[in-house]
N, C-alpha and C positions, 0 to 999 in steps of 0.2 A: 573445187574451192569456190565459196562464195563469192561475185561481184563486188568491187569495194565501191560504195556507194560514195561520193561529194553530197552530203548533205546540208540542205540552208533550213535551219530551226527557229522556225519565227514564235516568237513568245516571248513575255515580260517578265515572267516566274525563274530569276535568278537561280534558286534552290533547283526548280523542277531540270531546266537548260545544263545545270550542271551533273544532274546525274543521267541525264539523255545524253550529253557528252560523253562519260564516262562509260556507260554500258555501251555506244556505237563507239567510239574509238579503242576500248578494248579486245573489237573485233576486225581490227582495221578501215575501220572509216572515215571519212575526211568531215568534222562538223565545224560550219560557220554560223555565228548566231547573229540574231537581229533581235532586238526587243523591243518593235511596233512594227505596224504592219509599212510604213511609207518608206523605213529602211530595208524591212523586207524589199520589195519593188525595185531598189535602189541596190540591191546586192545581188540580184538574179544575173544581170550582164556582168558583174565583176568576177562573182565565181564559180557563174554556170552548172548550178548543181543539176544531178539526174535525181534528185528526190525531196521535195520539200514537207516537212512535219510543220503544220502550222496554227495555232491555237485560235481559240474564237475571241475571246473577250481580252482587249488589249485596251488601245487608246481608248476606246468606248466598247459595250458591250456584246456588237456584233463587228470590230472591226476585220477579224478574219475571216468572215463572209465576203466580203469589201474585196479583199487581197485575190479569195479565189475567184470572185466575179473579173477582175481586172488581170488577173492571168488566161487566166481560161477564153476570155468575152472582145477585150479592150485591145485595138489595133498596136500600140505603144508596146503591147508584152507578147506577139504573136508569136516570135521566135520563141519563145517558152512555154507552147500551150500544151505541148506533147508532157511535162515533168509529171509525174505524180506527183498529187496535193495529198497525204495523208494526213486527216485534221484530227487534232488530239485537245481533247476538251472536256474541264468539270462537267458541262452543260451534258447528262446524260442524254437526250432526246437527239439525237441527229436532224440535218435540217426536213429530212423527210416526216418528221414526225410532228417540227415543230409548223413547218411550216406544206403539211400536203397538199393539201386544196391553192392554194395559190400560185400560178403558174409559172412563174418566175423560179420555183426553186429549185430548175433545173440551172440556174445561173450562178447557184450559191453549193450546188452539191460537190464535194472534194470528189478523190475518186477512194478516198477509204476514211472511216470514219469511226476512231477509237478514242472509249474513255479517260481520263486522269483516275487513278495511278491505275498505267496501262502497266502488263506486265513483260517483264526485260527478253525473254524469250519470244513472245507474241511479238514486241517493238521488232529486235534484228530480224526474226521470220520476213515479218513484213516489210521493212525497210530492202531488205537482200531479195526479196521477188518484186518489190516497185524500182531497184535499179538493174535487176537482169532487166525487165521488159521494158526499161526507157533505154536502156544497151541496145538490144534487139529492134527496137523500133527506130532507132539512131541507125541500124545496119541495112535496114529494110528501105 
């Protein structure tokens, strides 16, 4: 049996938030939503997911870049730096694409990086192998 993931879904796309709800808790998953990135931030210590899905273009146009530099980077969110960031975004280009050459992008990269409309067997695939291994690395 699959891992049941606690998921935190950051994203402002009501429609999109509701059917990533619907496909992950029809498989038993726990989703909590945020729809900017500062309540993102603001709901990590509340309900401590092992998996965040988080979109790029919120309060401004690169703000879930922002979220995962301040998870990943920012002393204030250390205890959360192990979660998978899986970023799910119109923006087809990943930031390695968008942004290669410039050194920093190692500050902005998720640890998985899937288009809008992602499809609903690839989402739980991936959702249920980034919370086996944030299980595992919790155990380790």
């Amino acid at each position: 049996m699959a891992v049941q993931a606690n998921v935190l879904v950051i994203d402002d796309d009501v429609d999109f938030v509701a059917s990533i709800r619907a496909i992950l808790e029809s498989k038993g998953h726990r989703v909590t939503h945020a729809d900017c990135g500062k309540e993102g931030l603001r709901k990590l210590a509340e309900i401590k997911p092992n998996v965040i899905l988080l979109d790029v273009m919120m309060e401004d146009e690169s703000a879930g870049y922002g979220v995962n530099q301040a998870i990943k980077y920012q002393g204030a969110y250390q205890a959360f730096r192990n979660i998978p960031i899986i970023m799910l975004s119109s923006i087809q280009e990943s930031p390695d694409e968008l942004y290669g050459r410039a050194s920093e992008v190692d500050m902005i990269r998720p640890d998985l990086y899937l288009t809008k409309p992602v499809d609903p067997v690839r989402l739980i695939e991936v959702v249920e192998r980034a919370a086996a291994r944030a299980g595992s690395d919790a155990m380790a």
